[in-house]
C-alpha positions in Angstrom: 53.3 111.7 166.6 54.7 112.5 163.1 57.0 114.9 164.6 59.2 112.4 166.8 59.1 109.9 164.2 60.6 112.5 162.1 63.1 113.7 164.7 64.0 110.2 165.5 65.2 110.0 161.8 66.6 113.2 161.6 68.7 112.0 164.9 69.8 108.6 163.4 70.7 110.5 160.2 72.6 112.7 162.2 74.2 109.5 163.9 75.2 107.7 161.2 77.3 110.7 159.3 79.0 111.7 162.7 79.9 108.1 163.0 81.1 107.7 159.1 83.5 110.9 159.6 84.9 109.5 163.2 85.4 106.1 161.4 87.7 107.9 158.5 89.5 110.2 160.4 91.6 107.5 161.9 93.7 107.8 165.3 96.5 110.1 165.7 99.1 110.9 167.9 100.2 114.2 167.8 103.5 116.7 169.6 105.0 119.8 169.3 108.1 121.3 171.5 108.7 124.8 171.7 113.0 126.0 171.6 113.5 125.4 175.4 111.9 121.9 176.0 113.9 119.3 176.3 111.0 117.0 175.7 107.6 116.5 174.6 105.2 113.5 174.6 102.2 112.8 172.3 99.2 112.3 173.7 98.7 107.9 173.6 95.9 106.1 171.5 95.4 102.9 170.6 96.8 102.0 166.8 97.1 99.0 164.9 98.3 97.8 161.5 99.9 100.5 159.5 101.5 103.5 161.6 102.7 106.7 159.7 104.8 109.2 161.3 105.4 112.8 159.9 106.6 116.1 161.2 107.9 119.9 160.4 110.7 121.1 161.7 111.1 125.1 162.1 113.5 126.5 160.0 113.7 130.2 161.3 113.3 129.2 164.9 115.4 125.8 164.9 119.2 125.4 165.4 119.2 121.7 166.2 117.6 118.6 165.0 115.2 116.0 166.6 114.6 112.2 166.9 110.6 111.5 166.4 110.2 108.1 168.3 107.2 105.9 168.2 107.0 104.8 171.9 104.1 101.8 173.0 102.6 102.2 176.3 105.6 100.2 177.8 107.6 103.2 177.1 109.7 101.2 174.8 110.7 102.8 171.2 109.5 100.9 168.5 110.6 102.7 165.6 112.5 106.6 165.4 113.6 108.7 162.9 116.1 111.7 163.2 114.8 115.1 161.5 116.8 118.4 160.8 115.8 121.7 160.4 113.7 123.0 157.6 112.4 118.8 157.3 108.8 118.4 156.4 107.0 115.7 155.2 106.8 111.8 156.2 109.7 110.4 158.3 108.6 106.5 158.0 105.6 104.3 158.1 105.7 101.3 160.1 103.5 97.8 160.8 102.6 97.8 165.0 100.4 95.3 167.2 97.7 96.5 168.0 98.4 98.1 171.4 98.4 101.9 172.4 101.3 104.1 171.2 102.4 108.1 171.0 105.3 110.2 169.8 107.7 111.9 171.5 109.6 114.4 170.4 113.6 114.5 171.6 115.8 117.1 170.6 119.7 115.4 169.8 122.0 116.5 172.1 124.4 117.6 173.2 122.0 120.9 174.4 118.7 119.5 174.2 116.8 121.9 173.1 116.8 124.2 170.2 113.9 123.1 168.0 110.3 124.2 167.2 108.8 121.1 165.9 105.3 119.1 165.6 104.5 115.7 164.5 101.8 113.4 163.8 101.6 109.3 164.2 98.7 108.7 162.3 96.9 105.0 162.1 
C-alpha cells in the first residue's frame, strides 16, 4: 500500500515539472534551407500575442540573401524581413491573433537559391 501511494507522488511530481518546462519553453516555428532549395517551410503551430522571429545566415556557404516571412495558416504573409549573408540575430518581433503560423524561408531572386540559412518564430 505505501508503495503506490509513494509512486503515485513520485508520478504527479514527475507531472507537474514536465508540465512547468513545456509551459516555459513556448511555441516555435522553426526552418532551415540548404544552397539549392528554392524554398523551405516551417513546420505550423499555433501562436498568439508577441511573435519573435530570428535567423543565421551562412557566411562561407551563402552568396545570396533571404526574405524570412511569417505566413498564417491562410498562407498569407503577415510580417517579413530580408536577411544577408553573415546576419544573425533577431530580424523583428511582431503582435499576431491568435491563430496558427510558420516561417518560410525564400531565397531573393533572381536565382533562388544560394543560401544556407535557419530560423526560428518563437511565441
Amino acid at each position: 500500500m505505501n508503495k503506490k501511494k509513494i509512486a503515485i507522488v513520485t508520478l504527479l511530481g514527475v507531472l507537474s515539472i514536465a508540465s512547468a518546462a513545456y509551459a516555459g519553453s513556448g511555441k516555435a516555428s522553426n526552418v532551415s534551407i540548404s544552397y539549392y532549395q528554392t524554398y523551405s517551410e516551417g513546420n505550423l503551430v499555433p501562436m498568439y500575442e508577441t511573435v519573435s522571429v530570428s535567423g543565421y545566415v551562412n557566411p562561407t556557404h551563402s552568396d545570396n540573401s533571404v526574405w524570412y516571412e511569417l505566413h498564417k495558416s491562410s498562407g498569407s504573409i503577415v510580417r517579413e524581413a530580408e536577411a544577408q549573408v553573415g546576419f544573425s540575430g533577431t530580424l523583428f518581433s511582431t503582435d499576431v491573433a491568435t491563430a496558427d503560423y510558420r516561417l518560410d524561408l525564400n531565397p531573393d531572386g533572381p536565382n533562388y537559391y544560394g543560401v544556407v540559412a535557419n530560423g526560428k518564430a518563437q511565441n
